[in-house]
N, CA, C and O of each residue as an XYZ file, in Angstrom:
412
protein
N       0.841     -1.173      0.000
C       0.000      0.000      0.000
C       0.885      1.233      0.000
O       2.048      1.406      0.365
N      -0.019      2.025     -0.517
C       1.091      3.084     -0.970
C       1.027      4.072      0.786
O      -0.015      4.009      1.439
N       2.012      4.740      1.221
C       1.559      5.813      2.205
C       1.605      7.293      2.010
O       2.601      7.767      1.462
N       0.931      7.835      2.280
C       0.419      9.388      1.925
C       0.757     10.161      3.276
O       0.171      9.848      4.312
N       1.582     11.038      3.255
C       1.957     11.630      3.631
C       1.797     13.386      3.804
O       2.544     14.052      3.088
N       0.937     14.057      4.644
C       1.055     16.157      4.587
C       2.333     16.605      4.968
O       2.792     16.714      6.105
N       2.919     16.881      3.746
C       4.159     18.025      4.542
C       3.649     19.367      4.950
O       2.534     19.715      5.338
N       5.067     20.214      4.710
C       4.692     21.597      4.918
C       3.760     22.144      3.693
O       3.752     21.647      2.567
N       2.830     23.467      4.197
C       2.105     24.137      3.400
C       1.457     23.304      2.114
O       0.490     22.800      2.684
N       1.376     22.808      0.636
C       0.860     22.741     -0.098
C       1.232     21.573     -0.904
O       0.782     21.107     -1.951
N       2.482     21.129      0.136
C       3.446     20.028     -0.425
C       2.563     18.778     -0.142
O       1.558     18.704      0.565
N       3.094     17.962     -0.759
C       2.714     16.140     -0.165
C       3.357     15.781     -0.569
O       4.257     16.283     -1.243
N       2.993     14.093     -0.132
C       4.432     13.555     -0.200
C       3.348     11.535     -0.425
O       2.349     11.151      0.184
N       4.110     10.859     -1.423
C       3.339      9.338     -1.372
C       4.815      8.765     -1.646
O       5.605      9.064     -2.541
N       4.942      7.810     -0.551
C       6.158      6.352     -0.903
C       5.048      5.563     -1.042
O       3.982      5.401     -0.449
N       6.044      4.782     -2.735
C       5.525      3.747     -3.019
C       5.663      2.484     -2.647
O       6.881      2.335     -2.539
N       5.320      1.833     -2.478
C       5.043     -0.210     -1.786
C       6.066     -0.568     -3.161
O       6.235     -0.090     -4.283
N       6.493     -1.436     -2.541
C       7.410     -2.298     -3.334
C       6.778     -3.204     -4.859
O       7.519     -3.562     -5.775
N       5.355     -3.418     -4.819
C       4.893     -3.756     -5.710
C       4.003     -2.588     -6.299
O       2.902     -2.315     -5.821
N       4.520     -1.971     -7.288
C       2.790     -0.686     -7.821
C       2.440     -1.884     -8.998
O       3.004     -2.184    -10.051
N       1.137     -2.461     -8.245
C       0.678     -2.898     -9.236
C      -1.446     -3.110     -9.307
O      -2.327     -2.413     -8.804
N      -1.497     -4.046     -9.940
C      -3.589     -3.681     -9.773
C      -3.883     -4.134     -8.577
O      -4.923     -3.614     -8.174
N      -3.340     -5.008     -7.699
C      -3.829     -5.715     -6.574
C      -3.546     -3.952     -5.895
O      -4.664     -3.449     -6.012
N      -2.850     -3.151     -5.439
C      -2.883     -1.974     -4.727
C      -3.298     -0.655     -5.458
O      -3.020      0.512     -5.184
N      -4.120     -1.242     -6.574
C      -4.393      0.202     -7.546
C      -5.146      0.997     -7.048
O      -4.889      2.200     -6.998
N      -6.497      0.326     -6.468
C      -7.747      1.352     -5.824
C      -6.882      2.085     -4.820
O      -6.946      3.313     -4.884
N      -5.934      1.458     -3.730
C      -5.864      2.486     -3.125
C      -4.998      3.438     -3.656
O      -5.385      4.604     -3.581
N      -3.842      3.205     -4.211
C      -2.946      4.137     -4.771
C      -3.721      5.521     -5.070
O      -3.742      6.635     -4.547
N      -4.324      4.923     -6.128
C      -5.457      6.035     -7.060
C      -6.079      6.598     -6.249
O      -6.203      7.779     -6.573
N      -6.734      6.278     -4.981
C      -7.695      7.449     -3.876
C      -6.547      8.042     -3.476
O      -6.768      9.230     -3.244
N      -4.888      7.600     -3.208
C      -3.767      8.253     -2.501
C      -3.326      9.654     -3.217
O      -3.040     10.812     -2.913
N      -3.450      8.833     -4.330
C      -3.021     10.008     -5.338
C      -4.210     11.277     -5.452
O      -3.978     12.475     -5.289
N      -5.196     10.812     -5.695
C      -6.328     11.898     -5.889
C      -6.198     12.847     -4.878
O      -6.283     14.044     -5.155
N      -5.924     12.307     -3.278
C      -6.135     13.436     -2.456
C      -4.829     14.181     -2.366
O      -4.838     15.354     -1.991
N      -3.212     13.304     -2.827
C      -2.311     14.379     -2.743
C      -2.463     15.463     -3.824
O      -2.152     16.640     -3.641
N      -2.967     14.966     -4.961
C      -3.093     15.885     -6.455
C      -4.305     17.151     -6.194
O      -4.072     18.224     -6.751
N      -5.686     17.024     -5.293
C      -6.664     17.555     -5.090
C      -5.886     18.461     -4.047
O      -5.759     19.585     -4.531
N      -5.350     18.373     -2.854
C      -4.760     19.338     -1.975
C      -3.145     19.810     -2.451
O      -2.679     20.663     -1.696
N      -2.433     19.479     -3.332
C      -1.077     20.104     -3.633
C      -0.386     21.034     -4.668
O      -0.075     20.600     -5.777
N      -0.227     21.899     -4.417
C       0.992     22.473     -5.899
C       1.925     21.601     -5.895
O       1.995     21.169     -7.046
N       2.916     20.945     -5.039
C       3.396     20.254     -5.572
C       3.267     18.321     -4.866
O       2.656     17.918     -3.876
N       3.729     17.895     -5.419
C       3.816     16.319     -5.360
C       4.710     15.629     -5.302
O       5.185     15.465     -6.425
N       5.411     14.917     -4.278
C       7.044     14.164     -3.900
C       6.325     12.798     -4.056
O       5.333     12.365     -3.468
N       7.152     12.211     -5.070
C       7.227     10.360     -5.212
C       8.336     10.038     -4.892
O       9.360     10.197     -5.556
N       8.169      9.271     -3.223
C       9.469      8.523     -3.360
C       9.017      6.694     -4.485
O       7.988      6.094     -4.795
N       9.774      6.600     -4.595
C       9.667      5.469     -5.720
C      10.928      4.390     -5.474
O      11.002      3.189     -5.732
N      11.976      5.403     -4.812
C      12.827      4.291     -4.264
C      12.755      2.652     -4.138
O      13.524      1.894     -4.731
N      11.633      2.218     -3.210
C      11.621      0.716     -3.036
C      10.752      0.033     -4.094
O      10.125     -0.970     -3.752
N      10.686      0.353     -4.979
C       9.626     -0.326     -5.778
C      10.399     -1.364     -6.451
O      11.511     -0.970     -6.802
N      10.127     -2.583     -6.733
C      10.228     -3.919     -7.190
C       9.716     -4.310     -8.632
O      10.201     -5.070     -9.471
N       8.508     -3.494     -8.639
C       7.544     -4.434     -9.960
C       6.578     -3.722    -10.086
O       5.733     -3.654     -9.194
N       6.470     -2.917    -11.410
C       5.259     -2.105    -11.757
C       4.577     -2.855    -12.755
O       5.129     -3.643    -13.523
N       3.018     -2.516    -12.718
C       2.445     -3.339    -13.505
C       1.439     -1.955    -14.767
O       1.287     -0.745    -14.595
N       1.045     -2.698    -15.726
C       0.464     -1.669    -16.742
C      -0.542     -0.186    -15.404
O      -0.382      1.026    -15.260
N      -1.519     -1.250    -14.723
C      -2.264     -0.285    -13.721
C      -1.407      0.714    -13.185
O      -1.714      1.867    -13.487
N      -0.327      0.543    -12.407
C       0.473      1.228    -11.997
C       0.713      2.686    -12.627
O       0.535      3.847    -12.258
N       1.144      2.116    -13.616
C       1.911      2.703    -14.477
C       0.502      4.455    -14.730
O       0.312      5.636    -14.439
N       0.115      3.596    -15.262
C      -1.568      4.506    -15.682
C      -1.761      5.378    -14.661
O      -1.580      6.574    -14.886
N      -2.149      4.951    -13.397
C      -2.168      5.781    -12.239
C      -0.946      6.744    -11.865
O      -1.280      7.872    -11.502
N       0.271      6.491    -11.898
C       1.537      7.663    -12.136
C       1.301      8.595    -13.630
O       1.569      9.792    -13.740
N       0.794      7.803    -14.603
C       0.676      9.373    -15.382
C      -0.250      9.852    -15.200
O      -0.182     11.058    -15.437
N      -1.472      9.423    -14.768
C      -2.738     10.159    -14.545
C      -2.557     10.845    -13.595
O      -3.249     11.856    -13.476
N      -1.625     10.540    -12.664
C      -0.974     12.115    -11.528
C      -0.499     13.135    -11.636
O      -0.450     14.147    -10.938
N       0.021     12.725    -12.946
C       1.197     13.260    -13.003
C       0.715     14.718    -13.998
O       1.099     15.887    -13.960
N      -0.446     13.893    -14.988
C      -1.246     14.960    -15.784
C      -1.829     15.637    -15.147
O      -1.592     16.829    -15.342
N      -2.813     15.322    -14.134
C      -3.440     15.997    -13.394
C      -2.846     16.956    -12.303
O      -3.636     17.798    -11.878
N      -1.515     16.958    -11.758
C      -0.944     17.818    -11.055
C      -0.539     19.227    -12.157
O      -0.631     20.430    -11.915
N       0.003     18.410    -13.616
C       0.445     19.501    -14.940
C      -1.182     20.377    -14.830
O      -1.198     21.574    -14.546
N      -2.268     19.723    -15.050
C      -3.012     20.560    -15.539
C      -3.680     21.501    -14.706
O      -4.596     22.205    -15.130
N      -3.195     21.545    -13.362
C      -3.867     22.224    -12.072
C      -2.611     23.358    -11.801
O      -2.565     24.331    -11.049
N      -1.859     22.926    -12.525
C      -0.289     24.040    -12.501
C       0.612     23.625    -11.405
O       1.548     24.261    -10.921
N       0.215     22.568    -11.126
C       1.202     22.049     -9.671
C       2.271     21.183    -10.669
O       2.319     21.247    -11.898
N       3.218     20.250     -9.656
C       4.577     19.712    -10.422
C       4.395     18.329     -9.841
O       3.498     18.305     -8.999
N       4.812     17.522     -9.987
C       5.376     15.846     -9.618
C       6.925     15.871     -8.895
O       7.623     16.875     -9.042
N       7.167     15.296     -8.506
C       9.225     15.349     -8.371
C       8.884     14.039     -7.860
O       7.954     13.549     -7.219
N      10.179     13.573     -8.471
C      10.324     12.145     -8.000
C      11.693     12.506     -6.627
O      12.484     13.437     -6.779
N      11.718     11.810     -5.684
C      12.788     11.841     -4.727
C      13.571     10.815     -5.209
O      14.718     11.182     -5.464
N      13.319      9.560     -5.436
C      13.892      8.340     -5.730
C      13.476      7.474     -6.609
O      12.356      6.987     -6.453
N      14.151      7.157     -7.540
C      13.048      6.138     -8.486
C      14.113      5.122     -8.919
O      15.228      5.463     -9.312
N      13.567      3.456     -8.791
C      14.439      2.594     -8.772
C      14.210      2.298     -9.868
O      13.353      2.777    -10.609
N      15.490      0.893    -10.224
C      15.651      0.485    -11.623
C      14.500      0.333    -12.119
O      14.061      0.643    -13.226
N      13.905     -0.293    -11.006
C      12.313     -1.159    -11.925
C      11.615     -0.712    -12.181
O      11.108     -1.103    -13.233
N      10.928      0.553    -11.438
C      10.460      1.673    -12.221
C      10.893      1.884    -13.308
O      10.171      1.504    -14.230
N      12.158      2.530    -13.660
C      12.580      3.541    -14.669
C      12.104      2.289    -15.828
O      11.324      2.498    -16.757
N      12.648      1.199    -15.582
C      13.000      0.094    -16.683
C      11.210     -0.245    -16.920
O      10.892     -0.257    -18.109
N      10.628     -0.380    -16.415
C       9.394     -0.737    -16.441
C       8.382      0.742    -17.419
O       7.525      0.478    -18.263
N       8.727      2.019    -17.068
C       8.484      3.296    -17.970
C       9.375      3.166    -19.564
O       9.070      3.264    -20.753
N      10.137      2.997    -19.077
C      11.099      2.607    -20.361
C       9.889      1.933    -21.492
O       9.043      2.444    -22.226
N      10.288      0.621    -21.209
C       9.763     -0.604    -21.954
C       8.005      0.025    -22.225
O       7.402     -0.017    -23.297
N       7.604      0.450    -21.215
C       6.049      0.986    -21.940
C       6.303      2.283    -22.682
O       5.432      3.052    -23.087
N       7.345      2.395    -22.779
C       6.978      3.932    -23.584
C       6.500      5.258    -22.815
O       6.138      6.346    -23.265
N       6.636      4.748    -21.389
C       5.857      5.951    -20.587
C       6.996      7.158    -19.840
O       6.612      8.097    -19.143
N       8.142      6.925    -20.109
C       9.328      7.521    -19.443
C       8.938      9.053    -19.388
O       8.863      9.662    -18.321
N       8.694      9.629    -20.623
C       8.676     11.172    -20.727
C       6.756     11.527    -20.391
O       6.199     12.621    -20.299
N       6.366     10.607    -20.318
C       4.968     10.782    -19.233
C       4.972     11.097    -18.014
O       4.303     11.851    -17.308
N       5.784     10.443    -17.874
C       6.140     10.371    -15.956
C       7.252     11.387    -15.429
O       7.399     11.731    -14.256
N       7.975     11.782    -16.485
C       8.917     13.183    -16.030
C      10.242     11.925    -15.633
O      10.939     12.406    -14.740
N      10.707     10.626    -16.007
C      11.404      9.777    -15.733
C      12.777      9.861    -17.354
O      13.567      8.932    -17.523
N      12.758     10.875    -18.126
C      13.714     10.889    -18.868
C      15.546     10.697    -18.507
O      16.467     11.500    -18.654
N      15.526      9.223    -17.973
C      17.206      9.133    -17.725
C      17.279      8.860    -16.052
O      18.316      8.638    -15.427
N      15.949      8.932    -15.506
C      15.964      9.078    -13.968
C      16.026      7.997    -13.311
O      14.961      7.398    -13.463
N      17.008      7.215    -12.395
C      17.275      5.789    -12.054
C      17.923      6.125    -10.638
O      18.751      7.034    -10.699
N      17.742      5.645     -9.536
C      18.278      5.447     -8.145
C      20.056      5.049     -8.505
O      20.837      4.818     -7.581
């Protein structure tokens, strides 16, 4: 499960579970909605992640659009191989703001 985190002022913050995949999608996706609905900006740690699956994947750009189109930002803190390699291979790298970005 993913954990959601309030920083200071307008910030948030979600570390991801070692698996982003459909078995943890519903919650991810309510995690995400409320950091994207309350933030200008948005911190992914991504660090421990293991194994992203297509769902996953969908739900990080649909954040990621939806933070662009509200004028807020994404930042990744950490993003591991399997991520990056897993954006890679779908074609989703420059969706996700992951151009070259690896732990």
């Amino acid at each position: 499960m993913a954990e959601a985190q309030e920083g200071e002022g307008t910030a948030q913050r979600i570390v991801l579970p070692a698996a982003v995949d459909i078995e943890g999608a519903e919650s991810l996706l309510a995690r995400c909605r409320e950091a994207v609905a309350g933030a200008g900006a948005l911190s992914i740690d991504a660090g421990g992640v293991e194994s992203v699956d297509t769902a996953g994947l969908q739900i990080l750009i649909a954040t990621r659009a939806a933070l662009v189109e509200a004028g807020g930002e994404l930042r990744w803190e950490r993003v591991s191989p399997a991520l990056a390699e897993a954006a890679r291979l779908a074609g989703a790298a420059g969706a996700l703001g992951l151009d070259g970005t690896a732990e």
